[in-house]
C-alpha positions as CSV (number, residue, x, y, z in Angstrom):
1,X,24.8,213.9,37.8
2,X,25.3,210.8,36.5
3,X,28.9,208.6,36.5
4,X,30.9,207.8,32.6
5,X,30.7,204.3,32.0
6,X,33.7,202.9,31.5
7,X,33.3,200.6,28.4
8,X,32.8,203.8,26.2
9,X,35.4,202.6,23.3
10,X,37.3,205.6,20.9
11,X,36.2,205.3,17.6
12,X,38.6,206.0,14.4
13,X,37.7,209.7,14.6
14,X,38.4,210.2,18.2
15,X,35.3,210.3,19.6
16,X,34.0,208.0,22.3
17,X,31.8,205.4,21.6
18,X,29.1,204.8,24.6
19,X,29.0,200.8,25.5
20,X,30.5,197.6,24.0
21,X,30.8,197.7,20.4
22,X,27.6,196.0,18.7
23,X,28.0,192.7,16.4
24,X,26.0,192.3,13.0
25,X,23.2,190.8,15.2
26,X,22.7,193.9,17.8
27,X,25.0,192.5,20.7
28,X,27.5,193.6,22.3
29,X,31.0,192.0,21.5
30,X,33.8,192.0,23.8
31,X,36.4,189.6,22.4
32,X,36.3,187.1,19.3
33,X,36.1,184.6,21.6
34,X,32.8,185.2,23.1
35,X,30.8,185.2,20.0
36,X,30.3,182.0,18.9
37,X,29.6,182.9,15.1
38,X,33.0,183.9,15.1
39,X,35.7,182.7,13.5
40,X,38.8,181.6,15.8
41,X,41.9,182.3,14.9
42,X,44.5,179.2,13.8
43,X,48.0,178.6,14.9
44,X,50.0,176.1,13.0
45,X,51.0,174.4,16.0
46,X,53.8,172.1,13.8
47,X,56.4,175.6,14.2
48,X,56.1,175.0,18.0
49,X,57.1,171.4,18.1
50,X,60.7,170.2,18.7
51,X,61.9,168.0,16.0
52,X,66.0,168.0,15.7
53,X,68.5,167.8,18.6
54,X,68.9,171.2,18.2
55,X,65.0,172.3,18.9
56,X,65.6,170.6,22.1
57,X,68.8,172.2,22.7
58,X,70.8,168.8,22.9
59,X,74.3,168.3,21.6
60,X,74.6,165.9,19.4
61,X,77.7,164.4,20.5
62,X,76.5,163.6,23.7
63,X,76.6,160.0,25.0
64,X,73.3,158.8,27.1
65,X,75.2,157.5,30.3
66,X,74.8,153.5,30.3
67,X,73.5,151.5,33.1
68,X,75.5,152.1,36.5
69,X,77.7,154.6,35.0
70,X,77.0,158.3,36.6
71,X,75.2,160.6,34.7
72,X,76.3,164.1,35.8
73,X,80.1,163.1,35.2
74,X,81.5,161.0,37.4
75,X,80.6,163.4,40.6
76,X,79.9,162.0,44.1
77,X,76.7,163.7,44.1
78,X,75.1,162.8,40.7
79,X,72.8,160.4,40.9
80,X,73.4,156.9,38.9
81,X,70.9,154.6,37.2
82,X,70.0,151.8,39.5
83,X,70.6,148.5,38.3
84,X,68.8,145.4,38.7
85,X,70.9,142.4,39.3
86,X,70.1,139.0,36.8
87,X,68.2,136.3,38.4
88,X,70.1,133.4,39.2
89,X,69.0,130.2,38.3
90,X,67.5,127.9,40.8
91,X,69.7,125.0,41.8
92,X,68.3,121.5,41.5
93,X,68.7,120.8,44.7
94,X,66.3,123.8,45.5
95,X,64.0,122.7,42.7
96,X,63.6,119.7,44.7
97,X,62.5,120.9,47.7
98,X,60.1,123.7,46.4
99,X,58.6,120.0,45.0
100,X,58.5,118.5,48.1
101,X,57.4,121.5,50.5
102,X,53.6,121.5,47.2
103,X,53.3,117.9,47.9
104,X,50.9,116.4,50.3
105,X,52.1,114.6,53.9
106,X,53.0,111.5,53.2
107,X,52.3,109.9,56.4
108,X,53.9,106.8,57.1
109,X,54.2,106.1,53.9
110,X,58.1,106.1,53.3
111,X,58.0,103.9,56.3
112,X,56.0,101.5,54.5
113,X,58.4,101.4,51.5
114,X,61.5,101.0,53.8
115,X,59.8,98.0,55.5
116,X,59.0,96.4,51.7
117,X,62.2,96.8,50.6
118,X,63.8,95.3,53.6
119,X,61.6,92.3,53.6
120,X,61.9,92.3,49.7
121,X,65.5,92.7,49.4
122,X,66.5,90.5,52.4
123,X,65.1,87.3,51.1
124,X,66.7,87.7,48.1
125,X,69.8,88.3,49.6
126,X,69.8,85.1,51.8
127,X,68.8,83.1,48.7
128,X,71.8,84.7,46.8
129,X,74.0,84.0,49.8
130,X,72.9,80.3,49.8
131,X,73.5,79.6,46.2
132,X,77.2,81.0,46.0
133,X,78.7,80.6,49.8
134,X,76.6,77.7,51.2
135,X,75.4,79.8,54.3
136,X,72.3,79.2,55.4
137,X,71.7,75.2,54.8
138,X,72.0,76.2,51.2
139,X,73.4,73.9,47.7
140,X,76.6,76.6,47.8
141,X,77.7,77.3,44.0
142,X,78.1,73.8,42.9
143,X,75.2,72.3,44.2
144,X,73.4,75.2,42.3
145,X,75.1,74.4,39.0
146,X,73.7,70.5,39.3
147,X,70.5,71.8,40.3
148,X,70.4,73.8,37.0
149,X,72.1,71.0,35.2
150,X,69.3,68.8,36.5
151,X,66.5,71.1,35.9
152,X,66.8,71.0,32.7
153,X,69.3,74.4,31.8
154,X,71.2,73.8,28.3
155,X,74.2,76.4,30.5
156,X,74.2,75.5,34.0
157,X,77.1,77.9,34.6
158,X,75.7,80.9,32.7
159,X,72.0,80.2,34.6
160,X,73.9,80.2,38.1
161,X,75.8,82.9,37.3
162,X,72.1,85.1,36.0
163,X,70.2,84.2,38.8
164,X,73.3,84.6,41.9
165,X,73.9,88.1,40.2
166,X,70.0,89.1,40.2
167,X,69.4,87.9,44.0
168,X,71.8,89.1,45.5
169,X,73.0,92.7,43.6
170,X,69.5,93.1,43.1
171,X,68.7,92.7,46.7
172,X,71.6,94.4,48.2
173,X,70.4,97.1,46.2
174,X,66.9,96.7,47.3
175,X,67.9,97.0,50.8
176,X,69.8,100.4,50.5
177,X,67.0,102.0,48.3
178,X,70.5,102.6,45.1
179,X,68.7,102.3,41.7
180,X,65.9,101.1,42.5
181,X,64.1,100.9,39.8
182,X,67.1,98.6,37.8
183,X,67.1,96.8,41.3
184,X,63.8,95.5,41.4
185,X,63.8,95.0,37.8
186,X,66.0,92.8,38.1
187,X,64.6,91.2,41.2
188,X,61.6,90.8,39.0
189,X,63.6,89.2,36.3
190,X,65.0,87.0,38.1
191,X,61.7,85.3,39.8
192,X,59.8,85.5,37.1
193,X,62.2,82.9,35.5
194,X,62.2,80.7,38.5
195,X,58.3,80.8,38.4
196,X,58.5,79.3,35.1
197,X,60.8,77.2,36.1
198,X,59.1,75.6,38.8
199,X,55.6,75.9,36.8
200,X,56.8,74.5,33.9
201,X,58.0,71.0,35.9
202,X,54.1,69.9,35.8
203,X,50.8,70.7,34.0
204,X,48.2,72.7,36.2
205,X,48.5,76.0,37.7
206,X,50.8,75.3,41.0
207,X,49.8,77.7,43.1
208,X,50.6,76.5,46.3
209,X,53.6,76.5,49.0
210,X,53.4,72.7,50.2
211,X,55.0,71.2,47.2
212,X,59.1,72.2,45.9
213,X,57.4,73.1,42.2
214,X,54.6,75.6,44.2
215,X,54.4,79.5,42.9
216,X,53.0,81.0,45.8
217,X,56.1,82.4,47.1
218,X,57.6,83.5,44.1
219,X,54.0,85.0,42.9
220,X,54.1,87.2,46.2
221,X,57.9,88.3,45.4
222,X,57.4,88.9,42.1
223,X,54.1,91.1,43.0
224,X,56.2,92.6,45.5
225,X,58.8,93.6,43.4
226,X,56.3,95.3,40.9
227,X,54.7,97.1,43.4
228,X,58.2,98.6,44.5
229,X,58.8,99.4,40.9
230,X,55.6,101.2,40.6
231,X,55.4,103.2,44.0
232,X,59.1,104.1,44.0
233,X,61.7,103.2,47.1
234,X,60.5,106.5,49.1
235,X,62.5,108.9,50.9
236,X,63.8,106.4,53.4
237,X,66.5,105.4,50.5
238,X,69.4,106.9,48.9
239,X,67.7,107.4,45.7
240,X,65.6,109.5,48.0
241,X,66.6,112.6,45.8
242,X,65.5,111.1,42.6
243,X,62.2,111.8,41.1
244,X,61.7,107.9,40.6
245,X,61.6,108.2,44.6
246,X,58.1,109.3,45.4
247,X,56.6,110.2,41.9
248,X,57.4,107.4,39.9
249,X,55.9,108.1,35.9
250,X,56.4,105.8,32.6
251,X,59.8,104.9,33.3
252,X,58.3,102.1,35.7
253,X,56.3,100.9,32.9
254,X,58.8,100.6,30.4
255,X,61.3,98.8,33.9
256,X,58.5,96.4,34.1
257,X,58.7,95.4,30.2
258,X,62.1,95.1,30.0
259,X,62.0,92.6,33.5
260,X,59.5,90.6,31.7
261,X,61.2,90.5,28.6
262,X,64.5,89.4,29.6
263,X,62.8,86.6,32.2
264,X,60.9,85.2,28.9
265,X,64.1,85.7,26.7
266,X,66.5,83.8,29.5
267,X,63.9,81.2,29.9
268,X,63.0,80.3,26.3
269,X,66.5,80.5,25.0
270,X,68.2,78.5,28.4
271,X,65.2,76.4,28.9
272,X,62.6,76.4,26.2
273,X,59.2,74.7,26.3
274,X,55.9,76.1,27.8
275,X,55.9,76.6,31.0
276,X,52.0,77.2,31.0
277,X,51.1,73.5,29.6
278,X,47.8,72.8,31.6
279,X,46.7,76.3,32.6
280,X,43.5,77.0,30.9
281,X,43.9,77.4,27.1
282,X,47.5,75.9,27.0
283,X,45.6,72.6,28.6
């Protein structure tokens, strides 16, 4: 006795069918899907699609809650939209010292600048001091208007008054590290005219210290107060938090320029002639 399958499928009469129905090419077919010669069915998938408030079952008089505001009403336990507070920006003062904590140790190196401006600005103090008061063994301001007057200066009392104002502001200045770069600018000025000055007084190149006309001192000022220019005061000064402090750029060129220009100008127009008359093409 044998067992009815049970795939035997009615036909239109009634009757049962033994087995699967058969396709066109004499296998059995149990869905549309399994044949692969035929044809799928297609949905137009565009009717299924939200597209208007109203598909999504929104109303369109709703308001999106804004940032911070609640956005189940206003109750304790709906949750808000967190909110990211604006950046504030960086003070300078904080700019600075992210600068400082990239750069490189610097060593003794401020140290170095303190002791150069000290020695620097010190000498030109006592100088200063000498010409206007008197102090130290010096011509006091009279004897430094006949010096000029004898020297050769068309305004005695204007070239006193220049050269007591560049020694000692600029070296006060020097000394406390407070605009340093206008400091030693006019440091500079001011001994590049008296190395004029005094090289001007004879032909030849009077590089020496044993004579009253020499240069050598005033060549190792002037150098010196360059070098300050160019290297900054360091942080052992009150300009300490200035940029001109320890990373000195094109400003110190355009200091040194203007130094030079003004110790030509002053000594042309309350002097004149050449003060390089015997130094190699001026000979």
């Amino acid at each position: 006795m044998t067992d009815k399958s049970n795939d035997d499928t009615p036909t239109a009469d009634g009757s049962a069918q033994a087995g699967p129905p058969a396709s066109s090419a004499g296998r059995p077919v149990t869905s549309p899907y399994d044949s692969p010669t035929t044809q799928m069915p297609t949905a137009d998938l565009r009717k299924d699609i939200p597209h208007t408030d109203e598909d999504l079952g929104l109303d369109p008089g709703d308001e999106v809650p804004t940032a911070g505001a609640p956005a189940g009403g206003g109750g304790d336990d709906s949750y808000g939209y967190a909110t990211i507070p604006p950046a504030t920006a960086a003070s300078a003062g904080a700019v600075r010292l992210q600068r400082r904590a990239r750069e490189p140790r610097r060593g003794t190196l401020d140290l170095g600048l303190f002791v150069l401006r000290l020695v620097v600005g010190y000498t030109f103090i006592y100088h200063g001091l000498q010409k206007l008061t008197g102090w130290f063994h010096g011509p006091g301001l009279d004897g430094t208007k006949s010096m000029m007057e004898g020297g050769g200066w068309d305004y005695p009392s204007l070239a006193t008054a220049l050269v007591i104002a560049g020694e000692l502001g600029g070296g006060i200045l020097l000394v406390i590290g407070l605009a340093t770069p206008l400091a030693a600018g006019a440091v500079l000025a001011t001994i590049a005219t008296a190395w004029m000055w005094k090289q001007g007084m004879y032909p030849g190149f009077q590089y020496n210290a044993g004579t009253p006309t020499g240069v050598e001192l005033d060549s190792i000022l002037a150098g010196s107060a360059l070098a300050i220019i160019l290297t900054g005061p360091g942080r052992w000064s009150l300009d300490r938090t200035r940029g001109w402090a320890t990373r000195p750029a094109y400003g110190s060129g355009v200091v040194v320029l203007l130094a030079l220009a003004a110790a030509i100008g002053t000594y042309w127009f309350l002097h004149g002639g050449n003060p390089l008359t015997g130094i190699g093409p001026f000979s």
